[in-house]
MARROVEX-903796 format. One line per field, with one value per residue (C-alpha): x, y, z. Coordinates in nm, 2 decimals. Layout:
u (X	...) $
v (Y	...) $
w (Z	...) $
This chain:
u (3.48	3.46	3.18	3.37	3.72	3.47	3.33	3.65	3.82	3.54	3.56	3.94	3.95	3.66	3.84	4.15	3.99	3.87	4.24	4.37	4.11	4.12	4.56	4.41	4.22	4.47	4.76	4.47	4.45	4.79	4.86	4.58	4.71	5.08	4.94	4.72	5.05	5.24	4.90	4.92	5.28	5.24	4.95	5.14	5.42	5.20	5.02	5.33	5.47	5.15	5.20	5.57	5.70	5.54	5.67	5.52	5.19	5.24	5.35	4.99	4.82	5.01	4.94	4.58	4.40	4.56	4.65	4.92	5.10	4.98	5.17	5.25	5.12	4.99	5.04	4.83	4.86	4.66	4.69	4.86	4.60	4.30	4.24	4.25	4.13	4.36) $
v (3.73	3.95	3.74	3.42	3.55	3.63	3.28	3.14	3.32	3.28	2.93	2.91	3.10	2.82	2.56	2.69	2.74	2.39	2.26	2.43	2.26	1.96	1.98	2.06	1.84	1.56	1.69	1.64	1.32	1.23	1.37	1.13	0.90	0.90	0.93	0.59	0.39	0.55	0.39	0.07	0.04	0.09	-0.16	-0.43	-0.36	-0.43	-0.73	-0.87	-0.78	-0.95	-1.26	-1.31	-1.13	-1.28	-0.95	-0.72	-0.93	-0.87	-0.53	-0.45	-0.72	-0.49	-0.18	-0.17	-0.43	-0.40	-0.75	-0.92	-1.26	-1.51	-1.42	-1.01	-0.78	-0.45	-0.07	0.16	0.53	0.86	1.01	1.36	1.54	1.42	1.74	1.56	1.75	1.77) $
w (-1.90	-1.56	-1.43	-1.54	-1.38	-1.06	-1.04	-1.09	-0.77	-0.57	-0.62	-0.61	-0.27	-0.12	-0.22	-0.06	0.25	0.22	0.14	0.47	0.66	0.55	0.60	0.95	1.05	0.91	1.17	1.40	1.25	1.29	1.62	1.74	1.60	1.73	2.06	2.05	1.93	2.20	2.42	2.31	2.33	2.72	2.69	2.51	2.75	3.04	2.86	2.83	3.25	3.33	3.14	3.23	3.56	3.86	4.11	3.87	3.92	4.31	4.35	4.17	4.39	4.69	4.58	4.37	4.54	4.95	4.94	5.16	5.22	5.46	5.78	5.72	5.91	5.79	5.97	5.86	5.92	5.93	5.55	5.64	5.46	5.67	5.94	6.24	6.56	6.83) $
């Protein structure tokens, strides 16, 4: 009976330990997966800018890629962190 009531808390305390892993490792789980919804919310939010709002589509063209409309002229300065001798 002692060896039995042994076995049976050894086993009882593994599979405990197991339990509280695996509860772990599924708020892990979920965590991850609240954050990739949250993702591709922003992503289907931007899918859908850049299949329906045309100054959305030229603010990036602007700012990502440098480019301008025929006719403007662009001013470029010194970035304030480059050490410039004097």
């Amino acid at each position: 009976m002692v060896v039995l009531a042994i076995g049976l808390a050894v086993f009882g305390v593994k599979e405990s330990v197991r339990a509280w892993q695996m509860r772990r490792d599924m708020q892990t789980v979920e965590r991850d997966l609240t954050t990739l919804r949250s993702q591709q919310e922003q992503l289907s939010r931007t899918v859908d800018r850049l299949r329906t709002d045309p100054l959305y589509i030229e603010k990036l063209a602007r700012e990502e890629m440098g480019m301008v409309r025929e006719g403007e002229t662009v001013l470029k300065f010194p970035s304030q962190n480059s050490s410039n001798p004097r």
